[in-house]
C-alpha positions as CSV (number, residue, x, y, z in Angstrom):
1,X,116.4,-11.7,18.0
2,X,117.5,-13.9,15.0
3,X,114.7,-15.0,12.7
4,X,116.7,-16.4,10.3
5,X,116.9,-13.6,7.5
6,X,119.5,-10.9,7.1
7,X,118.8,-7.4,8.7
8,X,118.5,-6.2,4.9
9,X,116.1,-8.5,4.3
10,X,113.8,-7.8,7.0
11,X,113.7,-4.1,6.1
12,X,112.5,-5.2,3.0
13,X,109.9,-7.4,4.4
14,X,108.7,-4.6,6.6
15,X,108.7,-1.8,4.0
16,X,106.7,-4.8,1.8
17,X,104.0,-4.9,4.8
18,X,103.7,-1.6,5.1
19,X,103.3,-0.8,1.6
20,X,100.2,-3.5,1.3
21,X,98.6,-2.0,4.5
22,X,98.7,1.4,3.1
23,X,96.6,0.1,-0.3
24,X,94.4,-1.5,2.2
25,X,93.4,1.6,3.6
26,X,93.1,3.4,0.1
27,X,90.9,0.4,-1.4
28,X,88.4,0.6,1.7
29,X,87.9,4.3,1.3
30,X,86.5,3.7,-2.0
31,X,83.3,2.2,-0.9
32,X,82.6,4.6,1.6
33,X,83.3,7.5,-0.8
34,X,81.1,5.9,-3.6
35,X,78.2,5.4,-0.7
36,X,78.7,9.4,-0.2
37,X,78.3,10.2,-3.3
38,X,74.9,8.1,-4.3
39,X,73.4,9.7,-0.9
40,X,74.7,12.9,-2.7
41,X,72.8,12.6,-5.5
42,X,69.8,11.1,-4.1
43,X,69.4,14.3,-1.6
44,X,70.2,16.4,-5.1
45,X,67.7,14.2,-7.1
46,X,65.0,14.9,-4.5
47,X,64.9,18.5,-3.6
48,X,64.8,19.0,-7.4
49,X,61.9,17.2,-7.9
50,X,60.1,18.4,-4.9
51,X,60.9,22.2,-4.6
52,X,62.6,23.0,-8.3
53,X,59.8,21.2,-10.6
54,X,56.5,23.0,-11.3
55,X,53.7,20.7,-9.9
56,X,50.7,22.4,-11.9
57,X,49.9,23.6,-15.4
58,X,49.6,27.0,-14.7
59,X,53.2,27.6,-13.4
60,X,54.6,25.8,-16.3
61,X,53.2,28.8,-18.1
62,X,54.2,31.5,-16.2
63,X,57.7,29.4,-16.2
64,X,57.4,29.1,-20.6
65,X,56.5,32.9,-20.5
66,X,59.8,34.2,-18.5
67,X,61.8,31.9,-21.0
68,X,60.1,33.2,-23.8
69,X,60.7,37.2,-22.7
70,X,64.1,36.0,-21.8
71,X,65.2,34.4,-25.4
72,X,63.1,37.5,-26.8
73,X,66.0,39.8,-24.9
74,X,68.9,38.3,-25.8
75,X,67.9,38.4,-29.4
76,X,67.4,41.8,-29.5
77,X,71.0,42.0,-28.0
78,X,72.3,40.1,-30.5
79,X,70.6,42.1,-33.3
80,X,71.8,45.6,-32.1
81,X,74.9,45.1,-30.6
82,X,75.2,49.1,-30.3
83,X,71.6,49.2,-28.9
84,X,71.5,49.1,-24.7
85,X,69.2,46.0,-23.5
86,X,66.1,48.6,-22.2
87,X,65.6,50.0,-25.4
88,X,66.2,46.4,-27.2
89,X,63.5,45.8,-24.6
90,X,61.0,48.6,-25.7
91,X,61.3,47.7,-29.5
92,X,61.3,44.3,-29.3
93,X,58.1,44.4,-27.3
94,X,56.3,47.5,-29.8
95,X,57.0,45.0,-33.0
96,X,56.0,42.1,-31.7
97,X,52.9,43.3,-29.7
98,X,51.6,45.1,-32.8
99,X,48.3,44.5,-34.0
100,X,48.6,44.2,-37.4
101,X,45.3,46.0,-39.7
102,X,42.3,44.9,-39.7
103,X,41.8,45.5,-43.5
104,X,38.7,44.1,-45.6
105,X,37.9,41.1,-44.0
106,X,38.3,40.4,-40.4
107,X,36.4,38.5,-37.3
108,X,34.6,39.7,-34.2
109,X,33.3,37.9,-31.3
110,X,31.7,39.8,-28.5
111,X,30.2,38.0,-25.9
112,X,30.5,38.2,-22.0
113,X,33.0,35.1,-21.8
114,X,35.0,35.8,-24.9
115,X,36.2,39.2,-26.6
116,X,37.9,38.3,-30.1
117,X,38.5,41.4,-32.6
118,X,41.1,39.9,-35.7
119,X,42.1,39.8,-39.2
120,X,41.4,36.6,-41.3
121,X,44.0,36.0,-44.0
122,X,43.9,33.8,-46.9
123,X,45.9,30.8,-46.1
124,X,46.9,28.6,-43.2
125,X,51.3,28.6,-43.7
126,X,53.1,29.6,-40.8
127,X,53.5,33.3,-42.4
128,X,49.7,33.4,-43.0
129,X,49.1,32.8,-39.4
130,X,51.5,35.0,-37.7
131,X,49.0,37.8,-39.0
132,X,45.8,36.6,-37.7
133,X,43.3,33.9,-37.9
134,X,43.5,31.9,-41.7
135,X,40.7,30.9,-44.0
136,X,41.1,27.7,-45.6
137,X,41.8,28.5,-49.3
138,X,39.0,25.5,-50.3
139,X,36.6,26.7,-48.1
140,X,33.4,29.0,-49.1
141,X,34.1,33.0,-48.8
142,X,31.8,35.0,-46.9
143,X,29.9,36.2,-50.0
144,X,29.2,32.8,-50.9
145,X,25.5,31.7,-51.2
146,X,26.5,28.2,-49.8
147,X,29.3,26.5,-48.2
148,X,31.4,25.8,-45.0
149,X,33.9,28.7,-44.4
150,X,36.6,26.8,-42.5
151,X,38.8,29.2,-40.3
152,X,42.1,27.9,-38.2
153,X,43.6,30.2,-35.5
154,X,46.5,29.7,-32.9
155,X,45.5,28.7,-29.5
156,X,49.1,28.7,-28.1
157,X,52.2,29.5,-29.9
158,X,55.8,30.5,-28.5
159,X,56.3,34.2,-30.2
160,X,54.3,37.0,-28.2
161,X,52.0,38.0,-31.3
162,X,48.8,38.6,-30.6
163,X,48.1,36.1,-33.5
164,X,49.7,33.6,-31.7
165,X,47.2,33.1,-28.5
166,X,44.2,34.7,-31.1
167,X,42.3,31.4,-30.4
168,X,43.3,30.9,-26.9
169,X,40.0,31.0,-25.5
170,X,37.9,29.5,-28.0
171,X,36.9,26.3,-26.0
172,X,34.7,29.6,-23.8
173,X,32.5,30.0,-27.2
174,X,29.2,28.4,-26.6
175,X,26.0,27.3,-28.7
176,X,23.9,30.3,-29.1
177,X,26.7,33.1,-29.7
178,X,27.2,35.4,-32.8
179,X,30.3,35.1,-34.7
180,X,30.7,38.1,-37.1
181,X,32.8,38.6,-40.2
182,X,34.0,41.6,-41.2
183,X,34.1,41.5,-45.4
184,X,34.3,44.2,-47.8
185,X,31.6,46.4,-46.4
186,X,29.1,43.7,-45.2
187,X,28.9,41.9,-41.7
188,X,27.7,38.6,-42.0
189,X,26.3,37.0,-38.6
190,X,26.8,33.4,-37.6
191,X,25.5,31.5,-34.5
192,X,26.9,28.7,-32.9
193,X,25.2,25.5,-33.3
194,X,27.7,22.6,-32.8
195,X,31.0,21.8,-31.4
196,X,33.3,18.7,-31.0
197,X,36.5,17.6,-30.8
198,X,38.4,15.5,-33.4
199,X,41.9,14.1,-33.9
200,X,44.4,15.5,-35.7
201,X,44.4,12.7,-38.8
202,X,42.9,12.4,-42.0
203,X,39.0,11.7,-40.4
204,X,39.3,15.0,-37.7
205,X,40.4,17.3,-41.0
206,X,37.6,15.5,-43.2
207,X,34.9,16.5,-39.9
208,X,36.1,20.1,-40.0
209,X,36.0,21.0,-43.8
210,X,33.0,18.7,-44.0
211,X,31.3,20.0,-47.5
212,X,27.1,20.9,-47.4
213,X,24.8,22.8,-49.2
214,X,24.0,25.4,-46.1
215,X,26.2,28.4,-45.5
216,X,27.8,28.1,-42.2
217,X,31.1,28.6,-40.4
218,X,33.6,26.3,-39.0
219,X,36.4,27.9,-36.5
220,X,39.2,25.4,-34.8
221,X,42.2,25.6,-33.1
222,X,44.7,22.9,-31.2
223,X,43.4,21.1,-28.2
224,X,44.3,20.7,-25.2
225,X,45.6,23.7,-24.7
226,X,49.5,23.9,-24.8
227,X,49.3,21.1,-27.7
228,X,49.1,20.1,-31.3
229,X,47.4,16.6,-30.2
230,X,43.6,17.0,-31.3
231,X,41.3,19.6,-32.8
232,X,38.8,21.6,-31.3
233,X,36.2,23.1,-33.7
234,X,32.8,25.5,-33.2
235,X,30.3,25.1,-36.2
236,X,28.2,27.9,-37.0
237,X,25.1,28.6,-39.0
238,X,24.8,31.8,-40.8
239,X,21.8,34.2,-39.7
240,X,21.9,37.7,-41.2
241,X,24.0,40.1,-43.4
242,X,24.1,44.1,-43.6
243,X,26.4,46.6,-44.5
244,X,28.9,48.0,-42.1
245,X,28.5,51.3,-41.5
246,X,32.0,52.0,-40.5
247,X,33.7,50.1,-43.1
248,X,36.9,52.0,-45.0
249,X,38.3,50.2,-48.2
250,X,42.3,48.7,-47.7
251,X,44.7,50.7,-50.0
252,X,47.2,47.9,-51.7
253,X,49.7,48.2,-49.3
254,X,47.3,48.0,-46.1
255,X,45.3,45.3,-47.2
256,X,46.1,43.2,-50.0
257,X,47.1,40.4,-47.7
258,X,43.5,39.8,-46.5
259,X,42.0,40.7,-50.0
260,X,43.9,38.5,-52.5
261,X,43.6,34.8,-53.1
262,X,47.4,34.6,-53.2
């Protein structure tokens, strides 16, 4: 059959056709490939949420605790490179877990809902408080005849110290229990009057190291727990002082920390 063009011509015309059906194909794949892959991700997107997300507070810590013994690992690779992970392990654990000494002044609470046995350092820096609890430098001593002793302490704090979770349980401290500190042979006796809750701004930090003429005791922490948002804080009013019995003076090197205004 003659349609009018030369044989070459019509093998170009076909190869032509064929070549534009062929990109056809390709460009309708496209959609159904893109489809694919937002059902993909949307599966992805779901089981993730559903199955790999804690839902509750309390596995988010467990979840913060395996991350914080796994950093805690590989650091103590990275610091003895000749030292096998088990015993990087072992050390690791006995320097951080250490309790540090108690020296001349220190803090006790023994009731049925809370157990606190700590040193109380003078100052509130990040250093200060990876030894213990931290007495406001402005605030009233324990010896003092008058005056609110004002005493911060970690509730929550990445580092496994025992200073760092020394104030975990503080919110379980209730009006009616005996706070005792430990200082320079005498235990002075306080009992919980007041509590509250303040932000952290220039008001919530007035509240806490409010000044007065009576000789109490003011203990706060971060609240809720897990934060830095607010400021919970137990007020106590001092009852009684005697010597302690079992009381051993610091040498220099053990206690100077707790003993010196520094």
């Amino acid at each position: 059959m003659n349609d009018g063009f030369p044989k070459n011509q019509r093998g170009i015309n076909s190869h032509h056709q064929n070549r534009v059906l062929e990109t056809r194909k390709k460009k309708s794949r496209f959609p159904v490939l893109f489809l694919l892959l937002i059902v993909v991700v949307a599966i992805g997107s779901f089981w993730y949420f559903k199955f790999g997300k804690n839902d509750s507070g309390d596995n988010m810590v467990i979840d913060v605790a395996s991350n914080r013994e796994t950093e805690r690992n590989s650091q103590t690779e990275e610091g003895n490179g000749e030292m096998n992970s088990s015993e990087g392990d072992e050390q690791s654990n006995e320097t951080e877990n250490e309790i540090p000494p108690l020296g001349d002044f220190w803090l006790e609470i023994n009731t049925d809902n809370l157990k606190i046995k700590t040193p109380v350092v003078h100052g509130i820096t990040p250093q200060k408080l990876e030894l213990g609890a931290g007495r406001h430098k402005t605030s009233a001593l324990p010896s003092d005849e008058t005056g609110n002793m004002v005493i911060s302490g970690h509730r929550w704090k990445e580092g496994g110290r025992p200073a760092d979770v020394v104030f975990e349980d503080l919110d379980k401290l209730q009006k009616g229990d005996i706070i005792s500190i430990h200082y320079k042979g005498m235990i002075y006796d306080y009992e919980v009057t007041d509590e509250g809750v303040v932000d952290d701004d220039e008001h919530g930090y007035k509240t806490i190291m409010a000044k007065t003429k009576d000789k109490i005791l003011t203990l706060y922490t971060c609240t809720p727990k897990y934060t830095s948002l607010r400021r919970l804080y137990k007020r106590a009013k001092f009852v009684s002082e005697r010597k302690d019995p079992d009381y051993q003076p610091s040498s220099d090197d053990d206690g100077f920390i707790y003993d010196k205004e520094d």
